[in-house]
N, CA, C and O atoms as a GROMACS GRO file, in nm:
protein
  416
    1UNK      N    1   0.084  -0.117   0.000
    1UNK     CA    2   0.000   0.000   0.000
    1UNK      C    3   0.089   0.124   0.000
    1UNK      O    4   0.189   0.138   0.070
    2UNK      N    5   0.052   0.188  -0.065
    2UNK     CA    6   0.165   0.345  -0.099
    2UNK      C    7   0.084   0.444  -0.033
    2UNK      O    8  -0.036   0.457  -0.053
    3UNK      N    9   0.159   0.521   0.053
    3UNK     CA   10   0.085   0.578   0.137
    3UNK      C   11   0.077   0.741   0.068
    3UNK      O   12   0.188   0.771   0.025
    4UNK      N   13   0.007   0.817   0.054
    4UNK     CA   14  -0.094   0.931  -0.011
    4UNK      C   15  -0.098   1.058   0.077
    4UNK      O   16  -0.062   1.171   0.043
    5UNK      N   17  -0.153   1.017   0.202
    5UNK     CA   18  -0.149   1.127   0.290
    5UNK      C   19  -0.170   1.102   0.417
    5UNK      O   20  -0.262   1.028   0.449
    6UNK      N   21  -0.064   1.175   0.534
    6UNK     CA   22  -0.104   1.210   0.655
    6UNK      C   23  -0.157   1.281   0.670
    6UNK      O   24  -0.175   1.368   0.585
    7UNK      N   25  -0.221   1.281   0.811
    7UNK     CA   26  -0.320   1.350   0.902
    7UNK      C   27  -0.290   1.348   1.023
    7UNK      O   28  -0.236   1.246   1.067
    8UNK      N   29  -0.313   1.442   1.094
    8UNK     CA   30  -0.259   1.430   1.267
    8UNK      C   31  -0.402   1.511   1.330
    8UNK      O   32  -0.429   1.631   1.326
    9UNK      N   33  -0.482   1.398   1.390
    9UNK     CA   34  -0.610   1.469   1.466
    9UNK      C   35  -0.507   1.449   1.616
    9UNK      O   36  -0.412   1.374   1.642
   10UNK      N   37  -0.580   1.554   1.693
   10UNK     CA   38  -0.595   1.600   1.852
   10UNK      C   39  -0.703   1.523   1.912
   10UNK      O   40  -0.821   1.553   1.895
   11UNK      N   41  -0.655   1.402   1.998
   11UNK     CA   42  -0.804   1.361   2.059
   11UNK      C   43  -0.795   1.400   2.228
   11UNK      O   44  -0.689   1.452   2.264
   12UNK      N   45  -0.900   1.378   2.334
   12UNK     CA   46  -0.884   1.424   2.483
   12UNK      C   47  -0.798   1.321   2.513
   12UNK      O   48  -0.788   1.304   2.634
   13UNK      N   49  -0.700   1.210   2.413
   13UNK     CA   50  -0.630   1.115   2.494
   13UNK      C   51  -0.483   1.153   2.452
   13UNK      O   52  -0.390   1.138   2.532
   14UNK      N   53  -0.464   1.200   2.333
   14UNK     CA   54  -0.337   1.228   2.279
   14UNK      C   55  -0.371   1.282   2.115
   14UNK      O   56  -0.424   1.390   2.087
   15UNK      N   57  -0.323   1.170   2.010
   15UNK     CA   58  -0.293   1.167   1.891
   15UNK      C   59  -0.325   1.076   1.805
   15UNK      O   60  -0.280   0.962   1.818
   16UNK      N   61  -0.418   1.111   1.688
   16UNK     CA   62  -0.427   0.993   1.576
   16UNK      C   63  -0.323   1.045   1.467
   16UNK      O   64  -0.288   1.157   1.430
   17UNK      N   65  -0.295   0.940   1.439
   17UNK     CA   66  -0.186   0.975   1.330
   17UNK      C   67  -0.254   0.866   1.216
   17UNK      O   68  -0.263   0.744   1.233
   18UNK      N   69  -0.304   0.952   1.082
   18UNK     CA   70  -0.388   0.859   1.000
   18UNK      C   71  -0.277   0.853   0.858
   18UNK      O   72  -0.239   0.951   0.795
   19UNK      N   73  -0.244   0.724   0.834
   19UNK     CA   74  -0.188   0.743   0.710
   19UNK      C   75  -0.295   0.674   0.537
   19UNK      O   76  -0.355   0.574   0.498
   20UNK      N   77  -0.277   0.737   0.517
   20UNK     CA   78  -0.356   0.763   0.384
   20UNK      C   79  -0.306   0.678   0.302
   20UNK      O   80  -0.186   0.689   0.280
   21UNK      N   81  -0.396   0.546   0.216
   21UNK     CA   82  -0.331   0.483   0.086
   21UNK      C   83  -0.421   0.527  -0.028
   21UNK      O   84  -0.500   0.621  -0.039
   22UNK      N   85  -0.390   0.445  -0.096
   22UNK     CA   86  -0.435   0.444  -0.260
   22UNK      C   87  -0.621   0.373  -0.202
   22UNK      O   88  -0.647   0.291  -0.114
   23UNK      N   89  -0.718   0.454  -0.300
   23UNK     CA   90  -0.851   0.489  -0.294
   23UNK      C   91  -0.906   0.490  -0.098
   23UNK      O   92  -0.864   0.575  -0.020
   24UNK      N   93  -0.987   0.394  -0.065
   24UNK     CA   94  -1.028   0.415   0.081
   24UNK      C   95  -0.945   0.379   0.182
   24UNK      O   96  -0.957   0.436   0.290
   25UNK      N   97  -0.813   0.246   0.159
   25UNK     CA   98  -0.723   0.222   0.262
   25UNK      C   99  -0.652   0.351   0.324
   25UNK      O  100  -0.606   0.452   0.271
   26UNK      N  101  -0.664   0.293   0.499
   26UNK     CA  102  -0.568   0.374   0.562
   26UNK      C  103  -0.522   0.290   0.691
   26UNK      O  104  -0.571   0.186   0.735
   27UNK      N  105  -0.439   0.347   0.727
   27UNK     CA  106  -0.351   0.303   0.880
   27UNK      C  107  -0.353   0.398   0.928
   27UNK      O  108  -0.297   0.496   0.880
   28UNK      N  109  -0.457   0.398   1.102
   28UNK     CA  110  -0.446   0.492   1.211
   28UNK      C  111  -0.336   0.428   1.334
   28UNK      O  112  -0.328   0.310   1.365
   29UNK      N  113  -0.266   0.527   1.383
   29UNK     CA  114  -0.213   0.531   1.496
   29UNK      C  115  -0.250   0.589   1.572
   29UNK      O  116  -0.269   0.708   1.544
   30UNK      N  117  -0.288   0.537   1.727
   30UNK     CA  118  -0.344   0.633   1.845
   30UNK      C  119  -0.187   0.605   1.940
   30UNK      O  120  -0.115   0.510   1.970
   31UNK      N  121  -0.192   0.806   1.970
   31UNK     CA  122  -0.042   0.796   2.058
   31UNK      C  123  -0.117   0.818   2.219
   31UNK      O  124  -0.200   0.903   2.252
   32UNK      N  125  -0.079   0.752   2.268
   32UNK     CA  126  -0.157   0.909   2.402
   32UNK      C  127  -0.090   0.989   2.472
   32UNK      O  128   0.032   0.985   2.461
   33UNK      N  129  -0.126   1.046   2.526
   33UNK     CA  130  -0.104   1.187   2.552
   33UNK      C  131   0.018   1.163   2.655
   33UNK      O  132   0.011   1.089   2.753
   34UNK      N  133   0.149   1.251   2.612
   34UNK     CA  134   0.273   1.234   2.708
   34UNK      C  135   0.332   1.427   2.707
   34UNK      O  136   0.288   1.530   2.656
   35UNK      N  137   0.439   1.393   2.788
   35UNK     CA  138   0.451   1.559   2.778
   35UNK      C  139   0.542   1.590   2.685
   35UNK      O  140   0.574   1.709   2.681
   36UNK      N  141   0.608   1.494   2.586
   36UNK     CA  142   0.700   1.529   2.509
   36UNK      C  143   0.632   1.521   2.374
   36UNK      O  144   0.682   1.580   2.278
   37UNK      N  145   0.511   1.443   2.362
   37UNK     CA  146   0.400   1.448   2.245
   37UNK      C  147   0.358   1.582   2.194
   37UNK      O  148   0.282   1.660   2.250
   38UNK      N  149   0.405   1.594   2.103
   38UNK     CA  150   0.386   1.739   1.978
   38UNK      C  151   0.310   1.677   1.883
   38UNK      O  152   0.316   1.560   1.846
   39UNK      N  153   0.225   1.781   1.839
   39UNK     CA  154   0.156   1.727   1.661
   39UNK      C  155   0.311   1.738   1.600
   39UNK      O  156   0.359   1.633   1.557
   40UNK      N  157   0.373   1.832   1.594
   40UNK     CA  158   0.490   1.825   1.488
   40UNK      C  159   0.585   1.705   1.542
   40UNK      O  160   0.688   1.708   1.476
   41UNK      N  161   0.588   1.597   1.642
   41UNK     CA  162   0.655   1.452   1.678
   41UNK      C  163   0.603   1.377   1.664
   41UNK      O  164   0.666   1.272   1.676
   42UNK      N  165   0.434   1.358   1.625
   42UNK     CA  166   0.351   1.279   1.657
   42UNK      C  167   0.387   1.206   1.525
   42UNK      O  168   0.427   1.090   1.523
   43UNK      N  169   0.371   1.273   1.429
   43UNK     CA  170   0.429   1.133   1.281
   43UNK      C  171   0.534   1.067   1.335
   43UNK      O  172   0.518   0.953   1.380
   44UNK      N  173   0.632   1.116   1.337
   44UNK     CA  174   0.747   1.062   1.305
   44UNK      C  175   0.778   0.883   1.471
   44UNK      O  176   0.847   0.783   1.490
   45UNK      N  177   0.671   0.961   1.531
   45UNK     CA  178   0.654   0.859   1.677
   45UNK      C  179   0.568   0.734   1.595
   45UNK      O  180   0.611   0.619   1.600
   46UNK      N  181   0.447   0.766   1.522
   46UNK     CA  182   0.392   0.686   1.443
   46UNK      C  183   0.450   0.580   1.402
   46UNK      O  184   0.431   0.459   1.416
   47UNK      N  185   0.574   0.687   1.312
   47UNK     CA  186   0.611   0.538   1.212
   47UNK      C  187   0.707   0.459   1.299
   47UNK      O  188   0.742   0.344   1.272
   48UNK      N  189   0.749   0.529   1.407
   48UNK     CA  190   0.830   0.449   1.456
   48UNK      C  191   0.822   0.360   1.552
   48UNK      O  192   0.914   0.312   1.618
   49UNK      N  193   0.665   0.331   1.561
   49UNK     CA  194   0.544   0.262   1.609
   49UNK      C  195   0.549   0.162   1.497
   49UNK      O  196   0.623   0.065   1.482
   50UNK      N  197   0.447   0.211   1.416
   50UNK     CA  198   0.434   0.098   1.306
   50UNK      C  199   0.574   0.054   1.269
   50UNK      O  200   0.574  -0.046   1.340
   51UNK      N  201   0.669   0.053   1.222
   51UNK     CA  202   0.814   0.027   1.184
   51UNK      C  203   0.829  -0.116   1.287
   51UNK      O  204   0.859  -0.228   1.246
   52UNK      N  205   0.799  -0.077   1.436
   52UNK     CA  206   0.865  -0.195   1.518
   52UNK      C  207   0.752  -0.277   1.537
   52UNK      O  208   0.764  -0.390   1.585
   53UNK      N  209   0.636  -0.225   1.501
   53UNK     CA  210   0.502  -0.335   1.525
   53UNK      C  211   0.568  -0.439   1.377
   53UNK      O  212   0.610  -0.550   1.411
   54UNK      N  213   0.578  -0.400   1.207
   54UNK     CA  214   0.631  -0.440   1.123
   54UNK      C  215   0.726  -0.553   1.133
   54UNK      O  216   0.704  -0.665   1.086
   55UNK      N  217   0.891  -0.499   1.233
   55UNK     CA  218   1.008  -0.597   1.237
   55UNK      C  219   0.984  -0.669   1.325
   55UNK      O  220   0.947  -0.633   1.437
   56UNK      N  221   1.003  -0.794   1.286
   56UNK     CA  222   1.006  -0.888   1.438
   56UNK      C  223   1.138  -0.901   1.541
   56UNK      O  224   1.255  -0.927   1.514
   57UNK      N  225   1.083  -0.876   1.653
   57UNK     CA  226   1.120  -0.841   1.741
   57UNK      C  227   1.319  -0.912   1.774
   57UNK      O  228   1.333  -1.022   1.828
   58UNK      N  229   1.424  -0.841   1.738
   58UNK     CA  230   1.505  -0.911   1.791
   58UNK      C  231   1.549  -1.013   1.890
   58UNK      O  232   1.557  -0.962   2.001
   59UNK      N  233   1.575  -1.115   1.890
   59UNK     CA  234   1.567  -1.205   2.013
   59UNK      C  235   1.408  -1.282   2.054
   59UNK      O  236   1.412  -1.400   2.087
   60UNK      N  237   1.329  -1.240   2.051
   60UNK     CA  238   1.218  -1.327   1.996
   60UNK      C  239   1.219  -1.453   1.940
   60UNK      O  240   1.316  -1.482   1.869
   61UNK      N  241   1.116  -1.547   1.961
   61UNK     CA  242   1.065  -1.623   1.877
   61UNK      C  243   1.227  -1.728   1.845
   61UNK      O  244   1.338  -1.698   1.886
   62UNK      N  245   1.196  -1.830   1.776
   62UNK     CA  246   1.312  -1.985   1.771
   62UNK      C  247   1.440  -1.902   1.717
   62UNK      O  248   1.538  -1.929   1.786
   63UNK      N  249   1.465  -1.821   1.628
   63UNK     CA  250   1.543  -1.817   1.601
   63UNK      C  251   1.693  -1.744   1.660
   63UNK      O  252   1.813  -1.753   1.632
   64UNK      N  253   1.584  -1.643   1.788
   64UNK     CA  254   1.687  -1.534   1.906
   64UNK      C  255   1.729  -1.646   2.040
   64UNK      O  256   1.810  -1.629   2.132
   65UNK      N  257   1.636  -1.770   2.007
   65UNK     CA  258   1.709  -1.848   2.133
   65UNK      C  259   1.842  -1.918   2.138
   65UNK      O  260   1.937  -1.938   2.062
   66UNK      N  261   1.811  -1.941   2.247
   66UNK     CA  262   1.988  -2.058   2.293
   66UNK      C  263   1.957  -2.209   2.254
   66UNK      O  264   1.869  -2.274   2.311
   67UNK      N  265   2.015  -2.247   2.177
   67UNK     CA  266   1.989  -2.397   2.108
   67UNK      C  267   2.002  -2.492   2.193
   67UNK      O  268   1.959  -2.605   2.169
   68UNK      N  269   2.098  -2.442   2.371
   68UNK     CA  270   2.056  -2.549   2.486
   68UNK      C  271   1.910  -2.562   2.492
   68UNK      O  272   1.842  -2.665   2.485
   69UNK      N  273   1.865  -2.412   2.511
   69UNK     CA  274   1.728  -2.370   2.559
   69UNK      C  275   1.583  -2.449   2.483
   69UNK      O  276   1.485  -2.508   2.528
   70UNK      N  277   1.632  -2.414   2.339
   70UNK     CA  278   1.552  -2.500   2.213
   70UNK      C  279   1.495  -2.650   2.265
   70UNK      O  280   1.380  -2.690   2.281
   71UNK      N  281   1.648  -2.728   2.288
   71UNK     CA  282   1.649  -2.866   2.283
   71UNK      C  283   1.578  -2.874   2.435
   71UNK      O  284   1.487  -2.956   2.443
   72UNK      N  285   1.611  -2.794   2.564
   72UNK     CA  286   1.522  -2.867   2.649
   72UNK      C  287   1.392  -2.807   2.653
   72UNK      O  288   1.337  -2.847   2.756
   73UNK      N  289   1.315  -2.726   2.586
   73UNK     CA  290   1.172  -2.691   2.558
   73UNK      C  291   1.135  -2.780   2.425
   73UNK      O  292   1.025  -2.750   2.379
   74UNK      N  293   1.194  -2.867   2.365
   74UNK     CA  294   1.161  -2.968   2.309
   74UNK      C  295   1.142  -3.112   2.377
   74UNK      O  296   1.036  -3.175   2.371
   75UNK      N  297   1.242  -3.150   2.433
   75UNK     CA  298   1.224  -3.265   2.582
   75UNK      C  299   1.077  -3.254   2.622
   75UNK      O  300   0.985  -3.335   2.614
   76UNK      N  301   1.083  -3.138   2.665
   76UNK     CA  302   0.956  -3.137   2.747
   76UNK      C  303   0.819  -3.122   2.674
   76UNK      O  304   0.712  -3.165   2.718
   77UNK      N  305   0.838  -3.054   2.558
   77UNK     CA  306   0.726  -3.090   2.478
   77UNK      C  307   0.702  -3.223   2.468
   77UNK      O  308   0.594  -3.268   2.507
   78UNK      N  309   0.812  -3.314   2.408
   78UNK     CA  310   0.776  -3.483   2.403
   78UNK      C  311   0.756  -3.570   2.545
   78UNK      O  312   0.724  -3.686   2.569
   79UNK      N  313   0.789  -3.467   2.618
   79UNK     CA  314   0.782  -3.559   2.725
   79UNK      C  315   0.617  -3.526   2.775
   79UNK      O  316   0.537  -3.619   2.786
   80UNK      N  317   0.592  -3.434   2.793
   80UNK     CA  318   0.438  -3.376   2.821
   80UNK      C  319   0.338  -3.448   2.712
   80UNK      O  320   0.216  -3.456   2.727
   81UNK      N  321   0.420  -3.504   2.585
   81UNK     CA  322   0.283  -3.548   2.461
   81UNK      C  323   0.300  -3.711   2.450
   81UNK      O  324   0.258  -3.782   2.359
   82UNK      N  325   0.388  -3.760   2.588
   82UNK     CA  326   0.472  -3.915   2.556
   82UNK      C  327   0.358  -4.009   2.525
   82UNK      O  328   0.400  -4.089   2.441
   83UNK      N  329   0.242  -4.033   2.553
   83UNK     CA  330   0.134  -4.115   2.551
   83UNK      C  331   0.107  -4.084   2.438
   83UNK      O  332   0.039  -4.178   2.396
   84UNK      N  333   0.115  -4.018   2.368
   84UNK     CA  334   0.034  -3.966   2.218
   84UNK      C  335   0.125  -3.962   2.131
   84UNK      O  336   0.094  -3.934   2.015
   85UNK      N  337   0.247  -3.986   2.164
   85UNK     CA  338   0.365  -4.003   2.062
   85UNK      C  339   0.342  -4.119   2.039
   85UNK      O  340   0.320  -4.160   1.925
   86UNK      N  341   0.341  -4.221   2.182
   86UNK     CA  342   0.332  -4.385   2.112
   86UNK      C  343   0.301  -4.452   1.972
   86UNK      O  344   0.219  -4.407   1.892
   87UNK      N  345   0.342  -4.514   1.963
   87UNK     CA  346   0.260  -4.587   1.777
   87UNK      C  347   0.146  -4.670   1.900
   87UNK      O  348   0.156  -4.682   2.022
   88UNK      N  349   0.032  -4.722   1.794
   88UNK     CA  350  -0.092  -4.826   1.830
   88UNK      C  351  -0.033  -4.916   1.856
   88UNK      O  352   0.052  -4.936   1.769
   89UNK      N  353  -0.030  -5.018   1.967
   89UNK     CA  354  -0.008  -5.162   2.000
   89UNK      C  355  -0.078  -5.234   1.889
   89UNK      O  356  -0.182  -5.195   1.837
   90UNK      N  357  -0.012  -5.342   1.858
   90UNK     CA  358  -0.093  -5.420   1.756
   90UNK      C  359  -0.101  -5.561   1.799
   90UNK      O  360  -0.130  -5.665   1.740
   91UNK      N  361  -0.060  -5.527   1.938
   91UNK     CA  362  -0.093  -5.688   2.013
   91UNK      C  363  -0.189  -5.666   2.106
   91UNK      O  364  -0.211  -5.553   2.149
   92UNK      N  365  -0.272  -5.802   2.157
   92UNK     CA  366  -0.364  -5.775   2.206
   92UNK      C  367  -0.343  -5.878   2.320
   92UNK      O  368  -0.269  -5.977   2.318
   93UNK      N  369  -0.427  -5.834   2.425
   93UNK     CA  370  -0.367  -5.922   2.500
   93UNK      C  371  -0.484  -6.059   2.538
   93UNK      O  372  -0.603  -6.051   2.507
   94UNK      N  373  -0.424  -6.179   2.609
   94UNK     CA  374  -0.568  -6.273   2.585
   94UNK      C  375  -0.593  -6.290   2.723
   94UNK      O  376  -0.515  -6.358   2.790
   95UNK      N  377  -0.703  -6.230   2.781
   95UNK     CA  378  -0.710  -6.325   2.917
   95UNK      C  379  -0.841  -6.432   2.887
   95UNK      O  380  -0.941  -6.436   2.816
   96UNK      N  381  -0.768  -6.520   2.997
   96UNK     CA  382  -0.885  -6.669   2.943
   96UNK      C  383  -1.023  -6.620   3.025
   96UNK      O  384  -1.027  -6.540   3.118
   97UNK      N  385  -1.107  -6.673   2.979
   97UNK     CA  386  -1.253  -6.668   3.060
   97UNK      C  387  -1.257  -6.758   3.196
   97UNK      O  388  -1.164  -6.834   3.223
   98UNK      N  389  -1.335  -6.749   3.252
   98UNK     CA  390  -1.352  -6.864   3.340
   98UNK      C  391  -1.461  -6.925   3.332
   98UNK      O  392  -1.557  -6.852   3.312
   99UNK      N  393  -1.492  -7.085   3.344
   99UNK     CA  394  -1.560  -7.176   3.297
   99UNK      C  395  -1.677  -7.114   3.378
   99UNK      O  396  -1.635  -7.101   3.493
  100UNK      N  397  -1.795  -7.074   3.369
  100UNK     CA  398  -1.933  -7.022   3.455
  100UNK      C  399  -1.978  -7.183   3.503
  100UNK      O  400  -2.044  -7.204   3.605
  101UNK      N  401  -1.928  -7.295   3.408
  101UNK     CA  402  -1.946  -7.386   3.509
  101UNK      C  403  -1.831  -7.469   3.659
  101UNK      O  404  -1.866  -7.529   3.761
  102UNK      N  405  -1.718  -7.440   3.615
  102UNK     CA  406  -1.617  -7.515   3.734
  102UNK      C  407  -1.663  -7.490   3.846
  102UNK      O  408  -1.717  -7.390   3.893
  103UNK      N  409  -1.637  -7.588   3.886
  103UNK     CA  410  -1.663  -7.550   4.048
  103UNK      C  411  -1.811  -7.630   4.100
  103UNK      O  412  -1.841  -7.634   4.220
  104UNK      N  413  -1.883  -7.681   4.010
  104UNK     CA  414  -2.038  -7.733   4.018
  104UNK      C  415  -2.022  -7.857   4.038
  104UNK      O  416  -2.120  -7.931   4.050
   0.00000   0.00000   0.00000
């Protein structure tokens, strides 16, 4: 989306920061109200809002971890799912009946 036009409304909480695309799309940002919040800072706080909502987060998620860390939050996944990992038994087991007559 190619963005067209900003807008900076004043609300009783802070700041919308509306960015404008091509025909009805847009992206609002609500800032709220701080004492260093200016309409003339309020874009540039925006994008630098949206920008880090956008990148994923350094250190985050499988790839910022410790590969000790990985392998024992995997353990414990298999170990927490061990009954449901099993394969199906395909043996069965036989217990004998007992005669309803012995004993008569």
């Amino acid at each position: 989306m190619a963005l067209n036009d900003i807008t900076v409304y004043q609300t009783e909480d802070g700041f919308v920061v509306e960015f404008g695309g091509e025909g009805v799309d847009s992206i609002a940002v609500t800032l709220r109200s701080t004492p260093e919040l200016t309409p003339e800072n309020a874009v540039s706080r925006a994008k630098a809002l949206l920008a880090a909502a956008i990148e994923p987060a350094h250190g985050d998620g499988a790839r910022g971890k410790d590969p000790a860390l990985l392998e024992e939050e995997l353990e414990e996944g298999l170990e927490d799912s061990f009954p449901a990992s099993d394969p199906v038994s395909v043996t069965s087991s036989s217990i004998p009946m007992r005669d309803p007559n012995a004993g008569r």
